[in-house]
N, C-alpha and C positions, 0 to 999 in steps of 0.2 A: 230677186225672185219675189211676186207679190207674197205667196202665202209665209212665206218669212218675213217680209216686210209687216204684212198686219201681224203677226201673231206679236213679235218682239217691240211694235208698237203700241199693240192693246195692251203687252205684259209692263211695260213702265207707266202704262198711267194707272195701274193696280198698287203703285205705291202713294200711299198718304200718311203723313206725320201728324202725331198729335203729342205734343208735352214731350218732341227728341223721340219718338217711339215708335214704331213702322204699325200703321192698323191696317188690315184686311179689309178689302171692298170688293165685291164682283164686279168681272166686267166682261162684256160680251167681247168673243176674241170673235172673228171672222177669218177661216181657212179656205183660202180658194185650192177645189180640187180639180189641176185642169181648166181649163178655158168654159165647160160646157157646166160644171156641175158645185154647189159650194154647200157648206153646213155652215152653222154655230156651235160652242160648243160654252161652258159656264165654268167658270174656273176661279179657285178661289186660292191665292197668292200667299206662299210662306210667312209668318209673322216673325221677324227678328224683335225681341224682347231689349237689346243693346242698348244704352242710350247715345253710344253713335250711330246709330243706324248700320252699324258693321258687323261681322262675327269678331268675336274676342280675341284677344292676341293669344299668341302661339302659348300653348302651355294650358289656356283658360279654356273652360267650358263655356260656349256660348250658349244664351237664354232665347226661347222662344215663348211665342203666346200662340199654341197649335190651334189651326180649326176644327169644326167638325169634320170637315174633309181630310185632314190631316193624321186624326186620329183612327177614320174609319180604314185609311190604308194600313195605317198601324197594326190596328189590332186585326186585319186580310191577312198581310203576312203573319206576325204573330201568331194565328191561327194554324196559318199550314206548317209553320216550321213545328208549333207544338206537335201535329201528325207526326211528325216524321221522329223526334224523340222521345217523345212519349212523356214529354217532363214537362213542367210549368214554371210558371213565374209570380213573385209575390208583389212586383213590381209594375205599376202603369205606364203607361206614355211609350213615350219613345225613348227611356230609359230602359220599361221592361221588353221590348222589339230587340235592345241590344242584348239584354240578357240572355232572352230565346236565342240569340243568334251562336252568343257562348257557350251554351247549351248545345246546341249543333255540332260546333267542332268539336266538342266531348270526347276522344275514344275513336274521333277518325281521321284517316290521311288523309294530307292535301289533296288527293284526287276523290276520295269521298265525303270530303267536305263541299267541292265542287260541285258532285254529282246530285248532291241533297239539293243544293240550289236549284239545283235543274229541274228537279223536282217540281221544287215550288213552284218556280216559274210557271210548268205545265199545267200545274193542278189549278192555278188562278185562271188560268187562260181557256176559253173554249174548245171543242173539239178542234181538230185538225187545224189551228189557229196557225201553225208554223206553216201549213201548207196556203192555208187563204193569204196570209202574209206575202210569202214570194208572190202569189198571182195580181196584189195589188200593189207589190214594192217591190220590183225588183230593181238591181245595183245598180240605180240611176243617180245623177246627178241632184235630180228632183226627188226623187224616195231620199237620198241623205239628207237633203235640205229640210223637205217635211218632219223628216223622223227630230230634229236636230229642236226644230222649231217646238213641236209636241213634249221634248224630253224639259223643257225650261218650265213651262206656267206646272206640268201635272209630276214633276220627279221630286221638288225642293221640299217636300217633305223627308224625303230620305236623303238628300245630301245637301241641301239650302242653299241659298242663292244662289243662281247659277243665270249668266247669259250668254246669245249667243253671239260669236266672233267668226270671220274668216280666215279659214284655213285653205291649203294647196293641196291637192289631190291628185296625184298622176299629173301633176303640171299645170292643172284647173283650178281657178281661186272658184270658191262658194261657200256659203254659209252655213257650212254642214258641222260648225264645230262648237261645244258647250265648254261655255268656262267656270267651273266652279270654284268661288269663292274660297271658301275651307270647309272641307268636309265632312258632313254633321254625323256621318256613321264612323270615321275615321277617328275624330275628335273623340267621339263618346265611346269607341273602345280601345280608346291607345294603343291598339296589337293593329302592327304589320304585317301580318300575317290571316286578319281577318278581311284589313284592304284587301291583300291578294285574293286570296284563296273564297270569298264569301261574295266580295264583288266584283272587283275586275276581271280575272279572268274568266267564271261563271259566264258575267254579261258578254264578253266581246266573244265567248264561244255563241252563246245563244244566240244573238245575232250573225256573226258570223255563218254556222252552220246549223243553226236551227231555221234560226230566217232568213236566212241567204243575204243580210247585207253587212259589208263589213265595218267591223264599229274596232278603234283604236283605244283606250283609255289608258293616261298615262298621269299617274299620280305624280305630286310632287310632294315630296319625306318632310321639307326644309318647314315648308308652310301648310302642310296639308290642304293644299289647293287639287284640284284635278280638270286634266283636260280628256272631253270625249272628243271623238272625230268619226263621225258616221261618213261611210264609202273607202273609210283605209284599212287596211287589211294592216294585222296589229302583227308583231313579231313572233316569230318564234320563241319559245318559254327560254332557249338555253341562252336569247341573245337579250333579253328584256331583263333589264340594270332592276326590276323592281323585285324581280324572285333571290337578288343579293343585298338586299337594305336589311342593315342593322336594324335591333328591337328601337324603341322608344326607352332609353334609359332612364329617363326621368318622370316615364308615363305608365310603362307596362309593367310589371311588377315577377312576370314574367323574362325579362331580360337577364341572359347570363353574361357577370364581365366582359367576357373575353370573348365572345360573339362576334365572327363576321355576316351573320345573318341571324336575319329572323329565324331562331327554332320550328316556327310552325309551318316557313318555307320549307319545297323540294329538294335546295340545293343547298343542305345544310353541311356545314364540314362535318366528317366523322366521328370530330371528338366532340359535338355537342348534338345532341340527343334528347329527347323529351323526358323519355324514362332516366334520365338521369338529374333532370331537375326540377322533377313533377309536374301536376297542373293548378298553379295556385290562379287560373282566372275564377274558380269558381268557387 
C-alpha cells in the first residue's frame, strides 16, 4: 500500500549516525490519503543514546537523547495524568511521565487504573474525536495500515523503536503490524502490571470501542519487546497469557516469591494480595 510504503521509507532515512550514536533529522514523510487527496506531515524521529545503535540488553536501562518533540508529549501526558491525582513529581523527562504513571495506579484497581487512562486519552483528544475517528477510519484494511504507519515515526517516544512488519488478518496479509523493539515504558517501570493495566489493555479497548478499529497488543515478558496489530480484535482478558505473567524478579521490587502473577493483575491467586505486601513502588 503506497501510504505505508512512503511513510516507512521516509522513517529509515530519519536515521543518521554520528561517533556509533543515532542523531535526529527531520524529514518530510508523505501520506497518500486515498487516490484524490494527500498531506505532509514533520516528524521528528526517537534518539537512541546506545552506542549500538540498539536498546540495551535485557535488565539495562536504555539511554536516549529526547527531542523537543519528545519531551513536549512528555510532559501532555504528564500533565493530564497529574489532573487526575492530584500529585506531582520531582522528576523530569521521561523518568518523571513514568513516575506520574506510578502515581496513578496509587490506591486503584486494575479496572481503575484503566479507566484513568481512558481518561487521559479523552482529555488530549478533541471533542467527539472518537466519533470523527470511525467516520474517517472505519475497520478497513486501509484504516489499519494507515493507523499502523502513523503509530511508528509519532509513538517512539513512549515506547522506542518501533517498525512496521506484515501481519495476517482474518486470512489477509497487510502491513497493519508495529514491532517494538523493547519497550521504553516497560523497561523504565519494571511492573507487569503497569504493561497491562496502563497500556495495553487501556490502548486495544480505546481503539477497539472507542474508535471502532481493532488494535491486538501483545507483549513479550522475555525481552520486553511488543507487537501491535491494528484490524485484530484482541482476546478476551480470561484467555490472554499476559493478565498471568509473573512480576519481574530482578526488576520490580514489588515481586512476592511465590507469585504466579503479577499482584497488580486481575487474576491474582487468593493468597497473594496487595494489602498484604504493601506499595513499595512509591
Amino acid at each position: 500500500m503506497q501510504a505505508v510504503t512512503s511513510v516507512a521509507g521516509a522513517v529509515k532515512n530519519c536515521e543518521v549516525w554520528s561517533g556509533g550514536v543515532m542523531v535526529r533529522r527531520e524529514e518530510q514523510i508523505h501520506v497518500r490519503m486515498g487516490r484524490t487527496s494527500s498531506r505532509r506531515v514533520r516528524v521528528v524521529r526517537c534518539g537512541l543514546a546506545e552506542p549500538t545503535g540498539k536498546p540495551a540488553p535485557m535488565g539495562e536501562i536504555t539511554r536516549y537523547n529526547d527531542s523537543l518533540f519528545d519531551k513536549g508529549f512528555m510532559a501532555l501526558f504528564g500533565a493530564k495524568m497529574r489532573q487526575i491525582t492530584g500529585k506531582s513529581t520531582q522528576l523530569k523527562g521521561y523518568e518523571g511521565f513514568v513516575d506520574i504513571s506510578k502515581k496513578v495506579i496509587q490506591g486503584r484497581t486494575a479496572l481503575e487504573q484503566r479507566a484513568a487512562v481512558r481518561q487521559v486519552l479523552l482529555s488530549i483528544l478533541p471533542p467527539k474525536a472518537p466519533e470523527t475517528f470511525r467516520k474517517l477510519f472505519p475497520p478497513t484494511k486501509w484504516s489499519a495500515e494507515l493507523n499502523a504507519a502513523i503509530t511508528v515515526p509519532f509513538f517512539q517516544w513512549l515506547v522506542g523503536p518501533c517498525e512496521l512488519m506484515e501481519v495476517e488478518v482474518n486470512g489477509v496479509k497487510q502491513k497493519s503490524g508495529v514491532k517494538i523493539a523493547k519497550c521504553r515504558y516497560l523497561e523504565n517501570s519494571g511492573c507487569v502490571g503497569m504493561c497491562v493495566n496502563m497500556c495495553k489493555i487501556p490502548t486495544q479497548d480505546f481503539f477497539t470501542n472507542d474508535f471502532g478499529l481493532p488494535l491486538t497488543m501483545t507483549p513479550n515478558f522475555d525481552d520486553m519487546s511488543c507487537e501491535m496489530v491494528y484490524g485484530q480484535k484482541p482476546l478476551p482478558l480470561e484467555e490472554d497469557t499476559a493478565l498471568k505473567q509473573p512480576c519481574y524478579a530482578s526488576l520490580c521490587s514489588m515481586a512476592p516469591p511465590k507469585s504466579t502473577a503479577c499482584p497488580r493483575l486481575p487474576n491474582v491467586s487468593p493468597e497473594v494480595s496487595l494489602e498484604s505486601i504493601g506499595d513499595p513502588l512509591l
